[in-house]
C-alpha positions as MATLAB code, in Angstrom:
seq = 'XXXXXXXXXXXXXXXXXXXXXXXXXXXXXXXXXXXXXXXXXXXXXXXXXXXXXXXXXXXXXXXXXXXXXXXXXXXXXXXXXXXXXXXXXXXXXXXXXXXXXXXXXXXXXXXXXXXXXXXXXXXXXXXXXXXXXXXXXXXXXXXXXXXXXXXXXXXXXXXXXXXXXXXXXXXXXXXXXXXXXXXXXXXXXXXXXXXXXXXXXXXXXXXXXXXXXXXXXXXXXXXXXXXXXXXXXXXXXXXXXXXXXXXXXXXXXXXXXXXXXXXXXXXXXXXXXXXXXXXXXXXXXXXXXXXXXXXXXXXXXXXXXXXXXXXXXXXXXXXXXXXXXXXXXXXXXXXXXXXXXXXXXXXXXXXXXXXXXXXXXXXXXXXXXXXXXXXXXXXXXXXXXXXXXXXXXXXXXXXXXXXXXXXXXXXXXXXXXXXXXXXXXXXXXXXXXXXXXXXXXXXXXXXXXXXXXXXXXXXXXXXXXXXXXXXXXXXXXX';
ca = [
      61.219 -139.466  -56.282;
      64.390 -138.618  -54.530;
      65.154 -134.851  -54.556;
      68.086 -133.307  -56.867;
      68.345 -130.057  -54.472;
      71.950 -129.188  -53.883;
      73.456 -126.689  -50.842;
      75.426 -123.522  -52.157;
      78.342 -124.577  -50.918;
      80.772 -124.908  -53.765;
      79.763 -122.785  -56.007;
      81.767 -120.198  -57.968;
      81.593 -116.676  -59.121;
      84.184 -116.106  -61.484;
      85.534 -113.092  -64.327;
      87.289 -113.590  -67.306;
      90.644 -112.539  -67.560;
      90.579 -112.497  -71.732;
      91.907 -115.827  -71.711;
      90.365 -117.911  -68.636;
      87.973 -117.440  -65.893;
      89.467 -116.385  -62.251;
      87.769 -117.558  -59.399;
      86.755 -114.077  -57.248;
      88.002 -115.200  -53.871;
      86.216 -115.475  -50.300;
      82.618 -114.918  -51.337;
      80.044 -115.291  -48.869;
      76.609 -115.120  -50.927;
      75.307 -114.374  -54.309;
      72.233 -112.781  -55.231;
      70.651 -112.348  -58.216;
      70.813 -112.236  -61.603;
      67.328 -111.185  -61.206;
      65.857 -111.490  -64.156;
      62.643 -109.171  -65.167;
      60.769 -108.480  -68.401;
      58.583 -105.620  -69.314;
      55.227 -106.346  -70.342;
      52.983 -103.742  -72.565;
      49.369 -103.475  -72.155;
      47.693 -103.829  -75.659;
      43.947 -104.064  -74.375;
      41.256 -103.789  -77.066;
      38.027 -102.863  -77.575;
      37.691 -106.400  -79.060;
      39.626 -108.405  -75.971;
      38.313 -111.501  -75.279;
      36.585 -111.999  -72.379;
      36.831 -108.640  -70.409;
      40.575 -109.427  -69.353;
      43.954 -106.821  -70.210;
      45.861 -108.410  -72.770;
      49.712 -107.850  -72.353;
      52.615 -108.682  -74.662;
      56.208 -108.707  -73.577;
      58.793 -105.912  -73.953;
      62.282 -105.451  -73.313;
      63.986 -108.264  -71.112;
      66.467 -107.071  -68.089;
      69.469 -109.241  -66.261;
      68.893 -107.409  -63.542;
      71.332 -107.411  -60.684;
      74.004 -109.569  -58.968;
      74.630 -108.827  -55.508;
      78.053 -110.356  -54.101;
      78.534 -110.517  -49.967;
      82.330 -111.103  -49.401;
      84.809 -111.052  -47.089;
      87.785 -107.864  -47.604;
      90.720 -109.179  -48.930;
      92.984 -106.059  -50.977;
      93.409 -108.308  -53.731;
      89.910 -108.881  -54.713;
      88.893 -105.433  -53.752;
      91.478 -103.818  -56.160;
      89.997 -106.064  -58.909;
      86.307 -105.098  -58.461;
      87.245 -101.318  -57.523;
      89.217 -101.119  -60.931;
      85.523 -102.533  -62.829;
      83.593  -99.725  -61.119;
      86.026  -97.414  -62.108;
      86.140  -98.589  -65.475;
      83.355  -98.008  -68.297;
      84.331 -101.186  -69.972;
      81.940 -104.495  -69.456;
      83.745 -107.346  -67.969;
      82.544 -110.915  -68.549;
      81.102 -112.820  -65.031;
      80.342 -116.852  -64.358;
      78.161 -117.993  -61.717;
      79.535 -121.626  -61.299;
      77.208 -124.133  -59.664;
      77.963 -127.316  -57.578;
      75.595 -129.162  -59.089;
      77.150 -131.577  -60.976;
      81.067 -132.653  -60.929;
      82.004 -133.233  -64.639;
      79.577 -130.527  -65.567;
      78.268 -127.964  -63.474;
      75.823 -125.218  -64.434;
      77.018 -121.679  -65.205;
      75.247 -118.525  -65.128;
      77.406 -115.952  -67.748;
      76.801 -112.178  -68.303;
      78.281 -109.034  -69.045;
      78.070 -106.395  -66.450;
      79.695 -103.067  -64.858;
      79.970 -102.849  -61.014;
      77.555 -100.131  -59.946;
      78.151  -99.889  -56.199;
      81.395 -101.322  -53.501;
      79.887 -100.665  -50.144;
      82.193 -101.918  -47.544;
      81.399 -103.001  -43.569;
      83.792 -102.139  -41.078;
      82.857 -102.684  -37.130;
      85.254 -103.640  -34.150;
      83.584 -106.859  -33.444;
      83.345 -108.718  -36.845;
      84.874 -109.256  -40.224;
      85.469 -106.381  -42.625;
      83.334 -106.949  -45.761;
      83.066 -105.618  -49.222;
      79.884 -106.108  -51.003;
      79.783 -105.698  -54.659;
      76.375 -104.887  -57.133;
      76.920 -105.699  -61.043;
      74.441 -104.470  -63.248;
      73.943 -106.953  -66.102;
      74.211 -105.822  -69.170;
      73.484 -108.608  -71.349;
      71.482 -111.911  -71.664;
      72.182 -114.189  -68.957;
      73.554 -117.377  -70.483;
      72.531 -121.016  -68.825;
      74.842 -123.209  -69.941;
      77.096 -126.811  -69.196;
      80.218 -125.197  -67.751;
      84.123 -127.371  -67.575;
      85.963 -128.518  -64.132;
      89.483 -127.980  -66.220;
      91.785 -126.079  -64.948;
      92.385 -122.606  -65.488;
      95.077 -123.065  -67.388;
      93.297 -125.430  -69.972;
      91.126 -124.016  -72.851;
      87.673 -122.455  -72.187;
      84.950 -121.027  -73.768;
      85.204 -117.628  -74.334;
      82.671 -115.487  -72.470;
      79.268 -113.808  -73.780;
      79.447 -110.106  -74.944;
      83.657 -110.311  -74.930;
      86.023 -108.851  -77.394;
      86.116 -109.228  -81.230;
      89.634 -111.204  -80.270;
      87.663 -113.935  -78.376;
      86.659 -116.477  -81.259;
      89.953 -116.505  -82.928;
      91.675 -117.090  -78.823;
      89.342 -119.666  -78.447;
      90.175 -121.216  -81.572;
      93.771 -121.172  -80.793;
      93.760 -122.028  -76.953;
      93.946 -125.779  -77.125;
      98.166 -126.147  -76.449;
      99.047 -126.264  -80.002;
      99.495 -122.552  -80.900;
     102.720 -121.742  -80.566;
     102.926 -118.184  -82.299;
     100.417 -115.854  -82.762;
     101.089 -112.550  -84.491;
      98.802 -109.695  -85.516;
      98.614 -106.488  -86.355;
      96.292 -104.514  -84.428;
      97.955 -106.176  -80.926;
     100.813 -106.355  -79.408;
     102.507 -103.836  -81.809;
     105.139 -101.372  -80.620;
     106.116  -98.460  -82.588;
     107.812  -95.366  -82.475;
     108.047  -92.401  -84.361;
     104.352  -92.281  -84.179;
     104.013  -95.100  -87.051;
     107.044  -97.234  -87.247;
     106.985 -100.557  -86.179;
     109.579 -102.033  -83.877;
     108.370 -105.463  -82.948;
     105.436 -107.048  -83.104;
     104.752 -109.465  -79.528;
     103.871 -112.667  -80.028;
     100.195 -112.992  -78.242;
     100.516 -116.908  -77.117;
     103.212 -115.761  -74.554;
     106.379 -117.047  -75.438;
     108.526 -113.948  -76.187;
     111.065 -116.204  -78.395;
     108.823 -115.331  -81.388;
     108.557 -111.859  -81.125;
     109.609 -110.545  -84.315;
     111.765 -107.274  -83.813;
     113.586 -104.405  -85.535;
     117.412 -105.532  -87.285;
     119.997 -105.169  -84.267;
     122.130 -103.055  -87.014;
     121.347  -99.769  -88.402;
     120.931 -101.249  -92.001;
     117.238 -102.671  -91.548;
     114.316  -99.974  -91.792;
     111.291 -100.066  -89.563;
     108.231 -100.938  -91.757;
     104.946  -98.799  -91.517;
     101.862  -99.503  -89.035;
      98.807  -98.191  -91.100;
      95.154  -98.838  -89.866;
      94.897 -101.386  -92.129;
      98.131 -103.378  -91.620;
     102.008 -103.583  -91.317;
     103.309 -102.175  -94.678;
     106.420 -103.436  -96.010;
     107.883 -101.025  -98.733;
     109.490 -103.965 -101.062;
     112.746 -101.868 -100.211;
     114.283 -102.149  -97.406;
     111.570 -103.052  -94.241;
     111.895 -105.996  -92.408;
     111.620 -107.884  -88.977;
     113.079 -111.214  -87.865;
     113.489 -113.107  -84.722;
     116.517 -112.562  -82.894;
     117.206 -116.298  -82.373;
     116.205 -119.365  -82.977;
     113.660 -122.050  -81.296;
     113.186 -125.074  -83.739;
     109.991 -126.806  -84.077;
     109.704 -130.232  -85.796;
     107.669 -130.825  -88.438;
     104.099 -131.526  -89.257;
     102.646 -127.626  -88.827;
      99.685 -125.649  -89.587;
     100.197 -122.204  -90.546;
      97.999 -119.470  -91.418;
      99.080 -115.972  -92.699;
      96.671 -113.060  -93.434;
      97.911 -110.608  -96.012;
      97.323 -107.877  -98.555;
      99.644 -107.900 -101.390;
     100.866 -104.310 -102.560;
     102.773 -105.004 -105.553;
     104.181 -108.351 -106.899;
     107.820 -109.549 -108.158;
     108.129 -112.815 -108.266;
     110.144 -115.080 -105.727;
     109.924 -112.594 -103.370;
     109.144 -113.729 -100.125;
     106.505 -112.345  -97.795;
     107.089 -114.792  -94.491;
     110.168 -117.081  -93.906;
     110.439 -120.001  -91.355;
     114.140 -120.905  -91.166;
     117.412 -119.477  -90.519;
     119.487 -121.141  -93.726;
     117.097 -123.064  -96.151;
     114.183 -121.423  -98.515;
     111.221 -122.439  -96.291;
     108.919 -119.263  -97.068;
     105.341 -118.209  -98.363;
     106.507 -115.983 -101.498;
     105.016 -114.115 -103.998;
     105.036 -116.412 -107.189;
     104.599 -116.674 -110.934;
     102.688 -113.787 -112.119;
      99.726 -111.127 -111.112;
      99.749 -111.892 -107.030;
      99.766 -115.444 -107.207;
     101.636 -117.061 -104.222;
     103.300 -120.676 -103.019;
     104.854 -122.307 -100.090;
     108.545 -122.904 -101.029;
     111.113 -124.956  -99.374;
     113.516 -125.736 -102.549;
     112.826 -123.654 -105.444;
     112.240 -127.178 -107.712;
     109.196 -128.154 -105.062;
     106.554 -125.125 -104.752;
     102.862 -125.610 -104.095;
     101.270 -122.918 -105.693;
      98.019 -121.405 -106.106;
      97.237 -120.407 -109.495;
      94.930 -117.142 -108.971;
      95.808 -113.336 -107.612;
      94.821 -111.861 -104.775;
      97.030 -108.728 -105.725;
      95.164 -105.365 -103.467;
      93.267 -107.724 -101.511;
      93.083 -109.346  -97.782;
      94.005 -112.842  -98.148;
      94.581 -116.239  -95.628;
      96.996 -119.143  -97.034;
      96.261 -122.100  -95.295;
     100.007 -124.312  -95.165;
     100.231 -127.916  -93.627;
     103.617 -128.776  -93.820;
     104.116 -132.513  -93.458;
     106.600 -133.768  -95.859;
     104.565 -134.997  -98.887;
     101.178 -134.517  -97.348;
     101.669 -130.937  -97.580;
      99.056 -128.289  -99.166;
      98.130 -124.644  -99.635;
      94.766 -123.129  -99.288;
      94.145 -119.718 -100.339;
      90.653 -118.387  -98.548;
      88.353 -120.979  -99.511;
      89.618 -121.882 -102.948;
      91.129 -125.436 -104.304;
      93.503 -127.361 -102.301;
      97.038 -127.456 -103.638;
      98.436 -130.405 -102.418;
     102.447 -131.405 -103.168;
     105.580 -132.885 -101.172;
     107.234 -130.403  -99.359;
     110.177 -132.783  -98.078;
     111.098 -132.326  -94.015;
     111.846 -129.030  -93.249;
     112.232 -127.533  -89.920;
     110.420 -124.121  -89.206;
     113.512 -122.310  -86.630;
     112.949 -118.489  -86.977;
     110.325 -115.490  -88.613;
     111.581 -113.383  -91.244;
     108.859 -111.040  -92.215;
     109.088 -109.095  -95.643;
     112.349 -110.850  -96.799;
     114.168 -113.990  -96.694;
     116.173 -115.584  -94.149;
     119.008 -113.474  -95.643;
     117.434 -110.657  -95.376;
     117.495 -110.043  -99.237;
     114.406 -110.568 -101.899;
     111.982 -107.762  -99.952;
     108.353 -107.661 -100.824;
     106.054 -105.124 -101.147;
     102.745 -106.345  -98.870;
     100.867 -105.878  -95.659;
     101.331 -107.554  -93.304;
      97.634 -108.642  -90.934;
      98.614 -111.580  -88.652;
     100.720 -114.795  -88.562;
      99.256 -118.264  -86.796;
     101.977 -121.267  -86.569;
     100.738 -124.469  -84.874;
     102.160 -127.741  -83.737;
     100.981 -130.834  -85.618;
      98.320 -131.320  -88.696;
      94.757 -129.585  -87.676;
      91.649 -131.470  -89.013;
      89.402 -130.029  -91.282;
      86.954 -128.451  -89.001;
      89.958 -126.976  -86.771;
      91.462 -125.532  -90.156;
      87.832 -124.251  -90.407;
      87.366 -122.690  -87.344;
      90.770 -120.836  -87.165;
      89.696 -119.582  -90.627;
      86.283 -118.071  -89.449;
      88.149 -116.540  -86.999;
      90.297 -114.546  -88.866;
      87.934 -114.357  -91.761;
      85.578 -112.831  -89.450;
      88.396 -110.111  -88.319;
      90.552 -109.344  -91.556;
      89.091 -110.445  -94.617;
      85.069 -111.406  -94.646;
      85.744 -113.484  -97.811;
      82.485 -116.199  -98.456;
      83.204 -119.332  -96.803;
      81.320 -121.767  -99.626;
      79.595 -122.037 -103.019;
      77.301 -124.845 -104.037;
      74.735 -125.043 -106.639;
      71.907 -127.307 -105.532;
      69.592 -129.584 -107.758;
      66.948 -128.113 -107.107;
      67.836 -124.459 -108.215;
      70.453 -125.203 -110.630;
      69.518 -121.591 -112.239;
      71.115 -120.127 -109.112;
      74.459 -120.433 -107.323;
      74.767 -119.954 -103.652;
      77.633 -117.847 -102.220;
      77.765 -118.363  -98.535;
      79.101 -116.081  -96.220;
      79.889 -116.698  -92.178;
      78.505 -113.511  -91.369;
      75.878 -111.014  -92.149;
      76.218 -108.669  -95.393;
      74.521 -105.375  -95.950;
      71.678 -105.368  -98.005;
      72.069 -101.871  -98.836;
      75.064 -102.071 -100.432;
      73.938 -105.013 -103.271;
      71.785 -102.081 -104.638;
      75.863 -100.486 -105.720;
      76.766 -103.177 -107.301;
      75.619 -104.996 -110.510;
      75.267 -108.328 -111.854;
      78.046 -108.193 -114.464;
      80.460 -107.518 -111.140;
      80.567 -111.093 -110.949;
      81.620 -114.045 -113.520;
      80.776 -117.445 -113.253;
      82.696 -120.243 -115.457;
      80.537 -120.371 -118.969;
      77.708 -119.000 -117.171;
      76.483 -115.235 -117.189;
      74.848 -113.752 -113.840;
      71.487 -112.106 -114.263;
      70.440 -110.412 -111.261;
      71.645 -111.007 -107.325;
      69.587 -111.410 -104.229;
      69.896 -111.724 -100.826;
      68.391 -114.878  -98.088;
      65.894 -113.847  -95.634;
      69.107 -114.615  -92.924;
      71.885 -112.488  -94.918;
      74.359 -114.868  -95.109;
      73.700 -116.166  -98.444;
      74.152 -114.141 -102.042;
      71.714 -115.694 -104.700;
      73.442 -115.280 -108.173;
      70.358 -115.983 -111.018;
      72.090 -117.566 -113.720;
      70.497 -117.437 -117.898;
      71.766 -120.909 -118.377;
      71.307 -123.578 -115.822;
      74.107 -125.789 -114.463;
      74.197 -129.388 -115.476;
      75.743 -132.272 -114.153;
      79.065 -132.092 -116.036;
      79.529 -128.800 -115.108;
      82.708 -127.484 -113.287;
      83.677 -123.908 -112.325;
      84.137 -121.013 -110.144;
      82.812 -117.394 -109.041;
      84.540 -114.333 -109.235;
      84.046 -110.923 -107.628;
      85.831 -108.411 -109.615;
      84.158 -105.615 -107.571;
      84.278 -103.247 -110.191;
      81.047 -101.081 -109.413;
      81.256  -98.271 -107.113;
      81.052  -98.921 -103.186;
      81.233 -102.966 -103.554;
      79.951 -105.427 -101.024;
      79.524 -104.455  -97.498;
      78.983 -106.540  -94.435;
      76.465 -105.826  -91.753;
      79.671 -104.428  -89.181;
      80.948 -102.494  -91.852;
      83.488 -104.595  -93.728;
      84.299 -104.530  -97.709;
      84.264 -108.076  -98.915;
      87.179 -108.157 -101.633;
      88.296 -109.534 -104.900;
      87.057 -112.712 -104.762;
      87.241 -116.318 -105.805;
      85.842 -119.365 -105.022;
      85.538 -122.812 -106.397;
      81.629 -123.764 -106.911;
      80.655 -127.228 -105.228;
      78.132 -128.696 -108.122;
      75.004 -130.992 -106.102;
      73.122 -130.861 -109.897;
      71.811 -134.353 -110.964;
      70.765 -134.514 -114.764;
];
């Protein structure tokens, strides 16, 4: 059989630069990882036949060892991650195959930046990473560094949602734990728009009139009063769009919006009807509203806007679907409308605005992503035939089993159906509610989480999971 051996020449060691990997220039050699395990002796008096008996331990990445050539711009980038405590996020490209080389990809921190200077040869700079996470084999991409990638192992909490977002469609991104400026120690002057193009920055009123709204730890607070930020001009985008806002609603008046898209017409995401209930407006006679409250807790509406195949998701409820004519989305108005009147009382957690309609599992994954940041609301419910005593909430991430023991059963309320006790799967992504009365095959409802015990749901990292509710997918056959 022919051999599939392959020189070195080619290959790639690369770092992540929070949005793509960098190729490290004028590399020599690589070493390493090298890759050990600890084993643990656990010899017994009853060992088969007269042999130590070992078990494995703790796994180590070992080591990479990079020879290079000195160049000042690749030395300043390795000297600042040895002088850094952060990991940074390594590739090991091979040349293996052309449409889809192998990639070695670790965290690690540079431990030691010799250097080799004599009068007859080149100047080098050798560089040692310690890895400090699993070493990950995996089918890596020939497209360009300017194309989307797959965010790197062990990177920032950021990562998912970027990689969600990096495909050429994004055009705004707005949150608020980045890219915030403030002064005054809390007020908020603009907020940066973190897909690059500084034409949707939102930013403080160019008059005295406007006031700064608050940065808080958990959000942007606007005081219903007299906070706002806007665009300072204008950049049109045509219509379809996908648009997700994250947001905790203080207090409600109706018709107040909380986000506006254009600079003359009502094209906004306002507070509507009663209790916290919201819709997606763009003439007062053609809402799509959702008809439950969210008021005092985290929230994502979901908008496509694409004329009459428009809709409204709020978390992972019902789909509101409704005609929302052609309406251009030109400018950000946040806590007010686009003339600056009709303030609302809300905080404000992050802002995505997309080009075109996103399929259902795009939707989905920009959801997780900011699920997973902001909100931690369950991503499904389904009763299944055979356990129609129990409904299944299902969750995208790990909860805390510690904190079901501070809630109760009667903290949630199922449509003509009363919860006896709660448990939690072996994986901790899925709440067992134990109904008294099973579901049958007519049956149509929904969950709620009114969270009215003491301490509430927690998630594994920490997180309260709020006022829920959530539309229960019925798989019962009589």
């Amino acid at each position: 059989m022919a051999s599939e051996a392959f020189a070195g020449v080619g290959t790639k060691f690369q770092r992540w630069n929070g949005a793509t990997w960098d190729d490290v220039a004028e590399v020599n050699a690589i070493e390493g990882p090298g890759m050990t395990k600890d084993t643990l002796e656990v010899t017994s008096l009853d060992t088969d036949a007269g042999y130590n008996e070992f078990i494995t331990g703790f796994a180590e990445g070992g080591t990479v060892t990079l020879d290079m050539n000195f160049t000042r711009e690749t030395y300043e980038l390795m000297k600042d991650d040895f002088e850094s405590d952060v990991v940074q996020n390594y590739r090991i490209q091979l040349a293996d195959y052309d449409s889809e080389p192998s990639t070695f990809t670790f965290g690690g921190l540079v431990i030691e930046l010799p250097m080799g200077i004599s009068a007859d040869d080149k100047v080098t700079a050798d560089v040692v990473i310690q890895v400090t996470s699993q070493v990950v084999l995996d089918i890596g991409s020939t497209v360009p560094a300017e194309e989307p990638e797959t965010p790197p192992v062990g990177s920032s909490d950021y990562d998912a949602l970027y990689a969600a977002l990096d495909d050429g469609n994004t055009v705004a991104l707005l949150l608020y734990d980045e890219g915030v400026t403030v002064e005054n120690t809390d007020e908020v002057v603009a907020i940066a728009n973190l897909m690059g193009s500084s034409a949707w920055d939102v930013v403080e009123r160019a008059d005295s009139t406007g006031s700064r709204p608050t940065l808080t730890p958990t959000g942007i607070l606007f005081d219903g009063v007299d906070d706002l930020l806007a665009m300072s001009g204008t950049s049109a985008l045509s219509q379809p769009n996908s648009i997700y806002f994250v947001y905790k609603i203080v207090s409600f008046i109706t018709g107040r919006p909380m986000v506006s898209f254009n600079s003359g017409t009502g094209v906004d995401l306002r507070q509507y009807g009663t209790g916290g209930r919201i819709a997606f407006v763009t003439a007062t006679s053609i809402p799509i509203s959702i008809d439950y409250s969210t008021l005092g807790a985290r929230a994502i509406a979901t908008v496509v806007l694409n004329g009459a195949s428009s809709s409204l998701k709020l978390n992972s409820g019902l789909l509101a679907e409704g005609d929302l004519g052609t309406r251009t989305i030109n400018k950000l108005f946040l806590g007010c409308n686009f003339e600056y009147a009709n303030k609302s009382n809300y905080e404000f957690i992050g802002l995505v605005i997309r080009n075109g309609v996103d399929n259902s599992s795009k939707r989905q994954e920009i959801w997780n992503a900011l699920n997973d940041l902001y909100v931690h609301n369950p991503i499904s419910g389904v009763v299944e035939d055979a356990t129609p005593l129990v409904v299944d909430i299902l969750f995208h991430e790990e909860l805390d089993e510690g904190s079901l023991s501070e809630i109760d059963a009667t903290d949630f309320a199922v449509t003509s159906r009363t919860v006896s006790s709660l448990s939690l799967s072996a994986d901790k992504k899925t709440l067992h509610l134990t109904l008294t009365t099973a579901i049958n095959q007519a049956w149509t409802g929904q969950v709620i989480f009114t969270q009215s015990s003491a301490g509430g749901i927690i998630t594994a990292g920490g997180d309260p999971v709020p006022y829920m509710w959530l539309p229960i997918t019925n798989n019962v056959i009589d």
